[in-house]
Backbone as XML, in Angstrom:
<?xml version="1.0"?>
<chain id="A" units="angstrom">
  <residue number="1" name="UNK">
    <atom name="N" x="218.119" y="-23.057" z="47.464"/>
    <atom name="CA" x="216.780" y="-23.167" z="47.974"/>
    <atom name="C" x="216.435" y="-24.599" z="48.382"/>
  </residue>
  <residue number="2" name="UNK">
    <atom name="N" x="217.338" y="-25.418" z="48.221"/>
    <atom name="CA" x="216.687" y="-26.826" z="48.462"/>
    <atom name="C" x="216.725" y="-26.945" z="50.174"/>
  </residue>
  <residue number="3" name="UNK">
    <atom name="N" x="217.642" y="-26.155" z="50.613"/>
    <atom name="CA" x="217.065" y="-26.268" z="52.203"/>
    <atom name="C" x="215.367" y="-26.015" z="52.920"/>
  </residue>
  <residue number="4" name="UNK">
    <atom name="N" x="215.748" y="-24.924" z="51.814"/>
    <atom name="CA" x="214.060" y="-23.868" z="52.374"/>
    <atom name="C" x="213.169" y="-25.141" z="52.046"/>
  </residue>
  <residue number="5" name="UNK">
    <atom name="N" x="213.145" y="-25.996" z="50.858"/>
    <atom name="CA" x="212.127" y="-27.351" z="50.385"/>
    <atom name="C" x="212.380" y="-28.197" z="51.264"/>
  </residue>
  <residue number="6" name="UNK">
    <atom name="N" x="213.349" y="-28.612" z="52.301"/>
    <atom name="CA" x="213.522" y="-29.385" z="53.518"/>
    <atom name="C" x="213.023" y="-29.049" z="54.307"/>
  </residue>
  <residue number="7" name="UNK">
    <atom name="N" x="213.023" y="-27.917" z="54.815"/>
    <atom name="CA" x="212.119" y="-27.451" z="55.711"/>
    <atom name="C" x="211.128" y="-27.255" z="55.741"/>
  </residue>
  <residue number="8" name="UNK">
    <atom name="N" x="210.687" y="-27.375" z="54.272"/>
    <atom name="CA" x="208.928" y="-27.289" z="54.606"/>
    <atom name="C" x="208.451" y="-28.590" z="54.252"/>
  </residue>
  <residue number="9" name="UNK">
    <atom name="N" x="208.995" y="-29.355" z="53.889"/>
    <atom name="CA" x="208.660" y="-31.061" z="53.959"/>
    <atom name="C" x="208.302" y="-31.564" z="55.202"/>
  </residue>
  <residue number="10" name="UNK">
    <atom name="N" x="209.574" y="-30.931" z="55.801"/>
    <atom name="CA" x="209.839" y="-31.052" z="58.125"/>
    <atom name="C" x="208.326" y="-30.374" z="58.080"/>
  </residue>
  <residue number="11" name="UNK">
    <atom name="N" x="207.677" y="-29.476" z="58.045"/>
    <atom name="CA" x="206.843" y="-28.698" z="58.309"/>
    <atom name="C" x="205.189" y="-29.756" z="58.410"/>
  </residue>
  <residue number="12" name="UNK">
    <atom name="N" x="205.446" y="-30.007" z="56.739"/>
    <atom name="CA" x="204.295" y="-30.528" z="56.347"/>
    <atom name="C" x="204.192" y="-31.868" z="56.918"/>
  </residue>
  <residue number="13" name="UNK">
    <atom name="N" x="205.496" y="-32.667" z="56.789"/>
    <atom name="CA" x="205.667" y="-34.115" z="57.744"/>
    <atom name="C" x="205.570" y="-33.552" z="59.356"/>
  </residue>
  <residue number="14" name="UNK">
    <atom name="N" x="205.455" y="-32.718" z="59.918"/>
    <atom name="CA" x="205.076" y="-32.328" z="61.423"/>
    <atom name="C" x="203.485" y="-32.003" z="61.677"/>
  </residue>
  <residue number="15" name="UNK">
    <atom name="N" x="203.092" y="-31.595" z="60.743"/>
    <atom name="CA" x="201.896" y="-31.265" z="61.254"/>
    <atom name="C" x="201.522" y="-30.183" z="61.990"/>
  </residue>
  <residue number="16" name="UNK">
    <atom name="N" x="199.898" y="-29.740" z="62.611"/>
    <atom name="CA" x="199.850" y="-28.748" z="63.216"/>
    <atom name="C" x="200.868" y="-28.324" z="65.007"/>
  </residue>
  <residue number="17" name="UNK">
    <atom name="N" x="201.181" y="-27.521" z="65.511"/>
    <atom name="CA" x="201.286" y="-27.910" z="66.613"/>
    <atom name="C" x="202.670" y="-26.806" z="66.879"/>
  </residue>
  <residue number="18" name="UNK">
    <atom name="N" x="203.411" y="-26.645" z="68.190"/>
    <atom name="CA" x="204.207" y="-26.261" z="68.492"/>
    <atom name="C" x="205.509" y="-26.507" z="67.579"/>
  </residue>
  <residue number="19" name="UNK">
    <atom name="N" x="205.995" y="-27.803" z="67.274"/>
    <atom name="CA" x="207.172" y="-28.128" z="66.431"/>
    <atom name="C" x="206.770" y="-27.753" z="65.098"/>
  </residue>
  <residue number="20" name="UNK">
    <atom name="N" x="205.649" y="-27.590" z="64.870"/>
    <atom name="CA" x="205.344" y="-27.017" z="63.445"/>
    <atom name="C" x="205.879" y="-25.651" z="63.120"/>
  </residue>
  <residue number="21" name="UNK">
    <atom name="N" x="205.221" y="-25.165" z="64.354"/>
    <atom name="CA" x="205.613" y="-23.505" z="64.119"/>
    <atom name="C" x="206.825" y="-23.219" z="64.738"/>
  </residue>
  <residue number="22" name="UNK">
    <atom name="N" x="207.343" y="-23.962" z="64.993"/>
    <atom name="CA" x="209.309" y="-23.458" z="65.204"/>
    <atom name="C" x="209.992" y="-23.637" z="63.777"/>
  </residue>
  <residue number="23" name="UNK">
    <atom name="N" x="209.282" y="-24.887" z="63.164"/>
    <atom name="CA" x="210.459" y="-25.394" z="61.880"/>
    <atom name="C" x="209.734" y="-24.298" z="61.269"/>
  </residue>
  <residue number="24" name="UNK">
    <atom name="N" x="208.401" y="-23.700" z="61.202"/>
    <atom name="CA" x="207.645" y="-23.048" z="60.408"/>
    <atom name="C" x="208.965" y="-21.796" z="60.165"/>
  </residue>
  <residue number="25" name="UNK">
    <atom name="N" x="208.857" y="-21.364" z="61.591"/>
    <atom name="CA" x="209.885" y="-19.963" z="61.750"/>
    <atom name="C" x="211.335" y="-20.384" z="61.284"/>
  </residue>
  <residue number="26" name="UNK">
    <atom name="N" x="211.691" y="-21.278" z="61.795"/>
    <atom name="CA" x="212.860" y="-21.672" z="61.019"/>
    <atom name="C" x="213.149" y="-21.303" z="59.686"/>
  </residue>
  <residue number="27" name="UNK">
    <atom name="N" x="212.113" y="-22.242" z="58.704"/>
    <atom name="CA" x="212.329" y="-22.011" z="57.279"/>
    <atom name="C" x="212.203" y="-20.503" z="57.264"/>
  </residue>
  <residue number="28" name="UNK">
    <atom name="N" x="211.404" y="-19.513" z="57.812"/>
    <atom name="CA" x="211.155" y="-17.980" z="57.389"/>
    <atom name="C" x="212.652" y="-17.804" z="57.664"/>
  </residue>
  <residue number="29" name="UNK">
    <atom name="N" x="213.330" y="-18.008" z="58.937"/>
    <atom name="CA" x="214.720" y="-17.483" z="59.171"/>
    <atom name="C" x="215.466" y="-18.041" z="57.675"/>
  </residue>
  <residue number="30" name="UNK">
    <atom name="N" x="215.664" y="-18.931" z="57.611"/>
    <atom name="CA" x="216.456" y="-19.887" z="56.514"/>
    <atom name="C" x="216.263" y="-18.759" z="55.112"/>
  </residue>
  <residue number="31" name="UNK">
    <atom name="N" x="215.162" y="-18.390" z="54.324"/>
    <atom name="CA" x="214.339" y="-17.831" z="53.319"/>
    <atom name="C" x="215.225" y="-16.567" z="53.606"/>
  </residue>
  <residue number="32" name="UNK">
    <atom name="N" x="215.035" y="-15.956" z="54.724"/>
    <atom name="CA" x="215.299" y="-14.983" z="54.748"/>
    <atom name="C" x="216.962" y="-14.245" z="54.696"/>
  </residue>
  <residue number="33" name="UNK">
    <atom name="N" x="217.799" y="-15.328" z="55.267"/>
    <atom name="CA" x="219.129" y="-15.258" z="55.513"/>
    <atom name="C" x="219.390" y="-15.728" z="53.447"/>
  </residue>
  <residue number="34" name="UNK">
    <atom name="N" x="218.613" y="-16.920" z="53.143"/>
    <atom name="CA" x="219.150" y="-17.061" z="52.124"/>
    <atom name="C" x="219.001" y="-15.924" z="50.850"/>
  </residue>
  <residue number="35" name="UNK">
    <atom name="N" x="218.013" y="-14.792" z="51.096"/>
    <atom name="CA" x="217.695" y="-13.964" z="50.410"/>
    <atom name="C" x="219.121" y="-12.850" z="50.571"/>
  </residue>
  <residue number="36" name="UNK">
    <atom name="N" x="218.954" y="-12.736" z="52.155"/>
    <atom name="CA" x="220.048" y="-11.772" z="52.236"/>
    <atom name="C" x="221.884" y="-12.281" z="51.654"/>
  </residue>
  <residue number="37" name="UNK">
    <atom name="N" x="221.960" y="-13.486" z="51.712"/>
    <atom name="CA" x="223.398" y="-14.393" z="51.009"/>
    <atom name="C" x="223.384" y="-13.657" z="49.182"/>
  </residue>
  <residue number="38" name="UNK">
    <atom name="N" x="222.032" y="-13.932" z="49.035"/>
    <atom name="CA" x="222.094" y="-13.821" z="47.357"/>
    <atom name="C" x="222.049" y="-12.670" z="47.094"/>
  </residue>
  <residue number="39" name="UNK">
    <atom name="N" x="221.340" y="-11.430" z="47.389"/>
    <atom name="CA" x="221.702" y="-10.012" z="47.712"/>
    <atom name="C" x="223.249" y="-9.916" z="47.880"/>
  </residue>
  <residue number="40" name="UNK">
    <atom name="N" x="223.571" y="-10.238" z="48.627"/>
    <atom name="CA" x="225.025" y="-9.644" z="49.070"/>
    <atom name="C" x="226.284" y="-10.684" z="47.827"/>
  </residue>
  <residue number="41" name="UNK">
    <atom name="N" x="225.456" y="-12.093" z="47.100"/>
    <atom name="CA" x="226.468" y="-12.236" z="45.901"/>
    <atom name="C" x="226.206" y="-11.363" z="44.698"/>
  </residue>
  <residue number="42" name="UNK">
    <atom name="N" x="225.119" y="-10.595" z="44.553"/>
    <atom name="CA" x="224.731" y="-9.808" z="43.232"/>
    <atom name="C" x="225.777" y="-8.642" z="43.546"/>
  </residue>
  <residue number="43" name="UNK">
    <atom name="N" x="225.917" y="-8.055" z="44.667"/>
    <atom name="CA" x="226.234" y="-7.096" z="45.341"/>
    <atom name="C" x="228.453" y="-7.320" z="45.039"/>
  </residue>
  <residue number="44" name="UNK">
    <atom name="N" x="228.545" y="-8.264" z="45.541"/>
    <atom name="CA" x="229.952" y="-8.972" z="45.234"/>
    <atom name="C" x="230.419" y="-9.067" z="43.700"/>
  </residue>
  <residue number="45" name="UNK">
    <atom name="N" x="229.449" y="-9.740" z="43.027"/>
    <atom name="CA" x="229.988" y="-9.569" z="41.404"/>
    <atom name="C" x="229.724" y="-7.913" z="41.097"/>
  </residue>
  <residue number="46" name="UNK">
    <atom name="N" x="229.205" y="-7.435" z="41.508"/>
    <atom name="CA" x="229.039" y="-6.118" z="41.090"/>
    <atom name="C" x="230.100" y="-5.259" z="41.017"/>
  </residue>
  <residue number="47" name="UNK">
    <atom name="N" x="230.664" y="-5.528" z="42.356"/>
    <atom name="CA" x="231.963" y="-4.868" z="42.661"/>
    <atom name="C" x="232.712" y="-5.449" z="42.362"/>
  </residue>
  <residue number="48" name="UNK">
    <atom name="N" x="233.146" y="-6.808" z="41.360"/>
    <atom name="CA" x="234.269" y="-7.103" z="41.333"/>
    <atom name="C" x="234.526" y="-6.429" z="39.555"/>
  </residue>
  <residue number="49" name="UNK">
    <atom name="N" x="232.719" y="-6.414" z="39.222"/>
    <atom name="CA" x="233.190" y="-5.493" z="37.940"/>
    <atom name="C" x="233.342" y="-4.639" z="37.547"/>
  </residue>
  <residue number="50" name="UNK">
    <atom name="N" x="233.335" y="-3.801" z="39.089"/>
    <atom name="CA" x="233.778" y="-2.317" z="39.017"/>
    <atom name="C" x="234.656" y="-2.191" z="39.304"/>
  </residue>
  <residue number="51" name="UNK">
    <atom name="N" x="235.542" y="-2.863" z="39.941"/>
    <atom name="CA" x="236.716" y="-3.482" z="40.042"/>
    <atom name="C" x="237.708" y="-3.221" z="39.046"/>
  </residue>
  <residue number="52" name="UNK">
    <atom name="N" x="237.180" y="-4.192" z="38.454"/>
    <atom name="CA" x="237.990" y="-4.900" z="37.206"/>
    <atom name="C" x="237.875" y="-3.524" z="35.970"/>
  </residue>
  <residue number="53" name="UNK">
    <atom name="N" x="236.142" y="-2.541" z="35.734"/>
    <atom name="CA" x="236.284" y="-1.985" z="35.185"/>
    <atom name="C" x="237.666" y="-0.605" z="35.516"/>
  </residue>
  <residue number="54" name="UNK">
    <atom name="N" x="237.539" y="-0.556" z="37.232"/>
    <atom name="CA" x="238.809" y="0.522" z="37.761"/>
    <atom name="C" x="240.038" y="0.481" z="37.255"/>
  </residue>
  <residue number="55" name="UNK">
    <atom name="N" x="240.233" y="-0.570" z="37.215"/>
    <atom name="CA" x="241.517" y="-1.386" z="36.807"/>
    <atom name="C" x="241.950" y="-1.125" z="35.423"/>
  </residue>
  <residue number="56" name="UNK">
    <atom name="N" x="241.043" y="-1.402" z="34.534"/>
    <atom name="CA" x="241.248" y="-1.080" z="32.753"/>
    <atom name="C" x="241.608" y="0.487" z="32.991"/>
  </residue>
  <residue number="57" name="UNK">
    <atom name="N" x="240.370" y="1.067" z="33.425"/>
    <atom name="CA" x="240.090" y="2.614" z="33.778"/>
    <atom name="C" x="242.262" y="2.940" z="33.655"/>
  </residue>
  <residue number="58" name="UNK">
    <atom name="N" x="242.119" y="2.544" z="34.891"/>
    <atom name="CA" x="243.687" y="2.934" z="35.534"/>
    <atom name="C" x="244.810" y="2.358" z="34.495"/>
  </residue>
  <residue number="59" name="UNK">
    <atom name="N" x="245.056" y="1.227" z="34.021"/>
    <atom name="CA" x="245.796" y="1.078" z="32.909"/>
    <atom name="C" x="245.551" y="1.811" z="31.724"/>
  </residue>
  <residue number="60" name="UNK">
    <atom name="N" x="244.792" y="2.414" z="30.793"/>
    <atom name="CA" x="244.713" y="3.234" z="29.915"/>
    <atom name="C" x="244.958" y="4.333" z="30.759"/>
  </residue>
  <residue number="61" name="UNK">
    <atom name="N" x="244.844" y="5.331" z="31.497"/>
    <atom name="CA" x="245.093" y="6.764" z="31.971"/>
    <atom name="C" x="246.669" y="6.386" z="31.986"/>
  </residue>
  <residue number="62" name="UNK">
    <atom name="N" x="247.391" y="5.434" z="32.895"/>
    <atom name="CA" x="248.727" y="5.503" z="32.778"/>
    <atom name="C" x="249.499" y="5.230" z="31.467"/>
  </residue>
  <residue number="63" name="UNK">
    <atom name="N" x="249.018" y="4.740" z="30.643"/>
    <atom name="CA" x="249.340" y="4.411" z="28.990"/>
    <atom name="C" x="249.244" y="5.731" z="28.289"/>
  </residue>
  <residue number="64" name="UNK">
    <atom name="N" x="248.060" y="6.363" z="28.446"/>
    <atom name="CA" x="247.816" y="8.002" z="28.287"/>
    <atom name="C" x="248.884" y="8.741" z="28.639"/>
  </residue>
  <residue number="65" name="UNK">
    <atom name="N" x="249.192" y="8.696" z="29.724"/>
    <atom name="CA" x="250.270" y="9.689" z="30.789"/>
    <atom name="C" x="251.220" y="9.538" z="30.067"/>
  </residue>
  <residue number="66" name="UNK">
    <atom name="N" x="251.754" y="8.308" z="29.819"/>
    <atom name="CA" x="253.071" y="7.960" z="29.567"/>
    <atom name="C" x="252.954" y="8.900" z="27.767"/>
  </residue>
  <residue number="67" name="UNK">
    <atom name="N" x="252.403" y="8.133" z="27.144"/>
    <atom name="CA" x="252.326" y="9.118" z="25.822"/>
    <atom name="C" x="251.917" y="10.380" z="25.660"/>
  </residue>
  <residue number="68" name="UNK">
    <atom name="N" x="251.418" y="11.140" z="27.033"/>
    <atom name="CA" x="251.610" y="12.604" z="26.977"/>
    <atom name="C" x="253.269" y="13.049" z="27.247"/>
  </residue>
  <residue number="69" name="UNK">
    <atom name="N" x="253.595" y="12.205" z="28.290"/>
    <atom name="CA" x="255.038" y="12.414" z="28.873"/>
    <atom name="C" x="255.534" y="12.254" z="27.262"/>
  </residue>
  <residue number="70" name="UNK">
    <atom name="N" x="255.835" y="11.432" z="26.717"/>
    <atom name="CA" x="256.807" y="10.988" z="25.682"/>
    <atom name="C" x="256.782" y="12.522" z="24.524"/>
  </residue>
  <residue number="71" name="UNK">
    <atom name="N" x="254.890" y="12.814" z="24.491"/>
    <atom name="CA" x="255.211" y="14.149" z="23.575"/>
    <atom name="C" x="255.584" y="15.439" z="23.596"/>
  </residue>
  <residue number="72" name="UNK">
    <atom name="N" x="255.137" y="15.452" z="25.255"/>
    <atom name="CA" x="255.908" y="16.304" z="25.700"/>
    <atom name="C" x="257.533" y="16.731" z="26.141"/>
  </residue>
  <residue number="73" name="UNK">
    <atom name="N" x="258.040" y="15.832" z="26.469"/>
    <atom name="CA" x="259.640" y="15.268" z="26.196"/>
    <atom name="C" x="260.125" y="15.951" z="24.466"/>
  </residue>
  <residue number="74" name="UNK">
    <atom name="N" x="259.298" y="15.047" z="23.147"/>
    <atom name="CA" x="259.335" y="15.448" z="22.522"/>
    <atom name="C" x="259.302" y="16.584" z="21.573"/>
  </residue>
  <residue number="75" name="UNK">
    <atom name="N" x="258.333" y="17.728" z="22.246"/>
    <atom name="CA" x="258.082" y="18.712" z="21.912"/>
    <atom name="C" x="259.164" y="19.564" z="22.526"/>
  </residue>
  <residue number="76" name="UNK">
    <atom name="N" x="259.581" y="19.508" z="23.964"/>
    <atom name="CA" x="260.576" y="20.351" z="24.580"/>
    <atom name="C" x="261.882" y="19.901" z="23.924"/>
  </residue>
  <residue number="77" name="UNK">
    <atom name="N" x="262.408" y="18.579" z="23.187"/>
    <atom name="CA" x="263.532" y="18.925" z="22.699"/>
    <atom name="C" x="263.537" y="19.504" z="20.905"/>
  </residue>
  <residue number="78" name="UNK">
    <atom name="N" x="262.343" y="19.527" z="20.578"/>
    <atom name="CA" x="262.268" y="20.034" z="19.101"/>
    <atom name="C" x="262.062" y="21.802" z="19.485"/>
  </residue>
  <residue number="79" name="UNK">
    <atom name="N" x="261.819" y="22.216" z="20.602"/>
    <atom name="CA" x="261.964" y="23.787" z="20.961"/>
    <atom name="C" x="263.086" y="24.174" z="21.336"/>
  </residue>
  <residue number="80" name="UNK">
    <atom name="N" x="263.893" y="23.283" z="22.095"/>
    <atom name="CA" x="265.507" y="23.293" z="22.539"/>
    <atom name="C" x="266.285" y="23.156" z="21.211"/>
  </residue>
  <residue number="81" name="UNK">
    <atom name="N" x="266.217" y="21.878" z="20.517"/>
    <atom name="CA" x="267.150" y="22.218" z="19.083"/>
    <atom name="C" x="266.761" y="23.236" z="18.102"/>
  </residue>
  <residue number="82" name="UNK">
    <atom name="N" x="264.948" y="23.851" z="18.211"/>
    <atom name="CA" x="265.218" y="25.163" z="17.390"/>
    <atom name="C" x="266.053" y="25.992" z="17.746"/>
  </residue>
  <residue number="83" name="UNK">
    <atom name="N" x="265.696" y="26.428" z="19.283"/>
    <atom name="CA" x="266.505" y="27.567" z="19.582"/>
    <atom name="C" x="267.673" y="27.355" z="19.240"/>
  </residue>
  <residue number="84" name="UNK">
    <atom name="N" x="268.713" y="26.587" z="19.692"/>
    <atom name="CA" x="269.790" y="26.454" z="19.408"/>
    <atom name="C" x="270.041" y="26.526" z="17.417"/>
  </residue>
  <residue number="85" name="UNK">
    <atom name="N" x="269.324" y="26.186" z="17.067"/>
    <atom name="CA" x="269.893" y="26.207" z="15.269"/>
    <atom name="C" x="269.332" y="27.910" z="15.220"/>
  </residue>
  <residue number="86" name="UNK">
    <atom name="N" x="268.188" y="28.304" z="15.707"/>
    <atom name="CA" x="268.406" y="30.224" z="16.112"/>
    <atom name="C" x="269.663" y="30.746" z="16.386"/>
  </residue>
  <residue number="87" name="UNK">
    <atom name="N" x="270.122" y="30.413" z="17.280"/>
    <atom name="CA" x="271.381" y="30.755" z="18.098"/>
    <atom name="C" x="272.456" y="31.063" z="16.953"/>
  </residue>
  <residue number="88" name="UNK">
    <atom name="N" x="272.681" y="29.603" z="16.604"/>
    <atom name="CA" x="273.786" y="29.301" z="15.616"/>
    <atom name="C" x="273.493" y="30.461" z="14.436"/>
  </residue>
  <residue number="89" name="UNK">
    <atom name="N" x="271.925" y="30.395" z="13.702"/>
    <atom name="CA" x="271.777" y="30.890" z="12.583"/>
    <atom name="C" x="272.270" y="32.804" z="13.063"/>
  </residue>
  <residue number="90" name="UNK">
    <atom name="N" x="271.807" y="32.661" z="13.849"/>
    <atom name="CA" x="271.983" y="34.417" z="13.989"/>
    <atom name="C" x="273.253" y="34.610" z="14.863"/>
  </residue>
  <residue number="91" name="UNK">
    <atom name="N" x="273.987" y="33.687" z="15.130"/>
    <atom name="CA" x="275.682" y="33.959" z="15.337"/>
    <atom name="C" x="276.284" y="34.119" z="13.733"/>
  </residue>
  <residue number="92" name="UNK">
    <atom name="N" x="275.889" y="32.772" z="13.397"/>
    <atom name="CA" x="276.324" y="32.973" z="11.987"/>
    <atom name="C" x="276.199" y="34.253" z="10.711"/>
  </residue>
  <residue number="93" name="UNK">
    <atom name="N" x="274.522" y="34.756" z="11.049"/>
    <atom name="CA" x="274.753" y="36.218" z="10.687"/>
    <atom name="C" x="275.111" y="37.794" z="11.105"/>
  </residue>
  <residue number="94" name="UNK">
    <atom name="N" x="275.522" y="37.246" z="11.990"/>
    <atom name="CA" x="276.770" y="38.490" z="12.673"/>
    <atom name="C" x="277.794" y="38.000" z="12.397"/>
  </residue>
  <residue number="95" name="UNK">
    <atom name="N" x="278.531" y="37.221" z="12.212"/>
    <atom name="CA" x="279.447" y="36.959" z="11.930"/>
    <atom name="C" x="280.187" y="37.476" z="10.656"/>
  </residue>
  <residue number="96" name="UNK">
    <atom name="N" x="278.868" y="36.796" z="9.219"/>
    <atom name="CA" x="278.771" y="37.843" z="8.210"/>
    <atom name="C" x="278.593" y="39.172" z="7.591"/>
  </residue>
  <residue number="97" name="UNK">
    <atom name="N" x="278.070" y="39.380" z="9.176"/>
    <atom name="CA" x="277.654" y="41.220" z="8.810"/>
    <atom name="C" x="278.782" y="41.525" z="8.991"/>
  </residue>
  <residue number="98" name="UNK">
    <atom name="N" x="279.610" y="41.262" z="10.093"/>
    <atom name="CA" x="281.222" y="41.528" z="10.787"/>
    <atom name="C" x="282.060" y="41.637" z="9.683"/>
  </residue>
  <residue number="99" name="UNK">
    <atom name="N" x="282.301" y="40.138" z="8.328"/>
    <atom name="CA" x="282.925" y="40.276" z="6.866"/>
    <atom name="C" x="282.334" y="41.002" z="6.596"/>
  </residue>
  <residue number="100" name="UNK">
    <atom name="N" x="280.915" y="41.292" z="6.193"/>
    <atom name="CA" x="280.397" y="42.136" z="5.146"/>
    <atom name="C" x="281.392" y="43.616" z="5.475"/>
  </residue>
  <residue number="101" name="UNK">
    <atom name="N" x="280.790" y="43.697" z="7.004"/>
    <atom name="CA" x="281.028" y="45.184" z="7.062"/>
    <atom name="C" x="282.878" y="45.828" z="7.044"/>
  </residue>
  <residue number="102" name="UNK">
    <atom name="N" x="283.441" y="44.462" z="7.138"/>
    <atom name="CA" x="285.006" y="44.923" z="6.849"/>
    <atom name="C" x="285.184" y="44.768" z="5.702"/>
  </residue>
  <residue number="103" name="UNK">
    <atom name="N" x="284.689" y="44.249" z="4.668"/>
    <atom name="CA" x="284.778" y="44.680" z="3.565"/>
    <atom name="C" x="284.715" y="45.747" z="2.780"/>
  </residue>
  <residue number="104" name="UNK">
    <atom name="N" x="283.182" y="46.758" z="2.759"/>
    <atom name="CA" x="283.103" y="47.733" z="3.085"/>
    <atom name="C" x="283.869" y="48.955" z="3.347"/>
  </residue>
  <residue number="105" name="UNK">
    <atom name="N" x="284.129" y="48.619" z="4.836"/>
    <atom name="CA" x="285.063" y="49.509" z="5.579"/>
    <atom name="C" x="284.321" y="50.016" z="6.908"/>
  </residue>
  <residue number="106" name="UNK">
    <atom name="N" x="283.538" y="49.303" z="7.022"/>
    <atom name="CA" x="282.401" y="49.704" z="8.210"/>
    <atom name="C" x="282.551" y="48.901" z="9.287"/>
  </residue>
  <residue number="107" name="UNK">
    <atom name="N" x="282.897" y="49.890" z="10.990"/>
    <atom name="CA" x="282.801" y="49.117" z="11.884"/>
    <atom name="C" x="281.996" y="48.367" z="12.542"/>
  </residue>
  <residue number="108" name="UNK">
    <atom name="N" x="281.232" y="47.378" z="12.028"/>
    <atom name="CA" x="280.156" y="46.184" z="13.152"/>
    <atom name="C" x="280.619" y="45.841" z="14.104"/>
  </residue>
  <residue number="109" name="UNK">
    <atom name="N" x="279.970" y="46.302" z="15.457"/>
    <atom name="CA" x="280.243" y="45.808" z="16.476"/>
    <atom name="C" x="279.469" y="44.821" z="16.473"/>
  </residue>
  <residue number="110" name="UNK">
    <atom name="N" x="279.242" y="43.730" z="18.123"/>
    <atom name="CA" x="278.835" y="42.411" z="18.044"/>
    <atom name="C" x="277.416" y="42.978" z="18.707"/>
  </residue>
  <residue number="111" name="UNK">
    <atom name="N" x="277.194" y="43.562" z="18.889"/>
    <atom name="CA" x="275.985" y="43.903" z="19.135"/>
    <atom name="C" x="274.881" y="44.109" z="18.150"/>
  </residue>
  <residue number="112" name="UNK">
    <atom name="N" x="275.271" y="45.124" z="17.351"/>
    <atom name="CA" x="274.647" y="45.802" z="16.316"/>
    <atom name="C" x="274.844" y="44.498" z="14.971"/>
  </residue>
  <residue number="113" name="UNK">
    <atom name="N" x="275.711" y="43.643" z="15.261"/>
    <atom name="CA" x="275.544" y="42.765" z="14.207"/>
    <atom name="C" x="275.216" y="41.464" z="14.323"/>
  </residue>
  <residue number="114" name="UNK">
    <atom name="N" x="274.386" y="41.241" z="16.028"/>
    <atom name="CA" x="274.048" y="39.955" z="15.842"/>
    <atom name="C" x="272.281" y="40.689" z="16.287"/>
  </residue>
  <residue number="115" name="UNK">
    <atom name="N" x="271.994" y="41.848" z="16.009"/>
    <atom name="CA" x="270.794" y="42.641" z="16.517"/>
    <atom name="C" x="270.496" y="42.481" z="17.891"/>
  </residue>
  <residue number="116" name="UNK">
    <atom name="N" x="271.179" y="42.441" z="18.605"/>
    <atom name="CA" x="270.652" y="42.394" z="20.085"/>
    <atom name="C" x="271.084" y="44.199" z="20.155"/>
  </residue>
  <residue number="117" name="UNK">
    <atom name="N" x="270.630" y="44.937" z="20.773"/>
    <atom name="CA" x="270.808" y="45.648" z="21.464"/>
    <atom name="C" x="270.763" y="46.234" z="22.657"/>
  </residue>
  <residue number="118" name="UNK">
    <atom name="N" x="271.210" y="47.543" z="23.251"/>
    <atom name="CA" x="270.940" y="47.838" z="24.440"/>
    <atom name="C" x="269.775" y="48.408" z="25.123"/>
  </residue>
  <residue number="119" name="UNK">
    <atom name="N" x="269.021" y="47.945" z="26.503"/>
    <atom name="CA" x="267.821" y="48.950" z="26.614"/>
    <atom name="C" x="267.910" y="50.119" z="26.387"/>
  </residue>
  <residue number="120" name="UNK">
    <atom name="N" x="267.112" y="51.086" z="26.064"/>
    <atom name="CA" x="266.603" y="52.268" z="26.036"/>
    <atom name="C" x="266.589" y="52.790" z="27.224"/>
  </residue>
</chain>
């Protein structure tokens, strides 16, 4: 603002008259441009802290992502090594039904002794 106080010093050191009312309009232009400068810096920090808030925003969601990815990774190989220790466990008990049943004297097939059967 110390311009706008120059210009009206010019004003008041001019006196009434034609050059009065140009610097007069002047300073209104000056006032007015300087209003619109400071508007448009409120306007600038504003956005640089929405900015900056986008930015955090976007680093936590990808920090997020990544530790959904990781549990999910995690979860699909703790469903992959169940199945598989399934697999094993119920090979392994056909296998035994297979001794059991030759012990016995009973024929187990691999069907009927690992329980899978055929559709209906």
């Amino acid at each position: 603002m110390v311009l706008v106080e120059r210009a009206s010093a010019v004003v008041t050191a001019l006196g009434e008259g034609d050059a009065a009312a140009r610097v007069a309009g002047f300073g209104h232009e000056i006032e007015r441009v300087a209003s619109f400068v400071g508007r448009q810096a409120v306007e600038l920090d504003a956005a640089r802290l929405a900015a900056a808030k986008l930015g955090a925003d976007n680093q936590r969601l990808t920090d997020e992502n990544q530790q959904m990815r990781a549990l999910l990774q995690a979860i699909l190989e703790a469903v992959e090594a169940d199945r598989r220790r399934t697999a094993e466990a119920m090979d392994g008990l056909a296998a035994q039904m297979r001794r059991l049943g030759s012990l016995v004297g009973c024929n187990i097939d691999e069907r009927s002794a690992s329980g899978r059967q055929a559709a209906l």
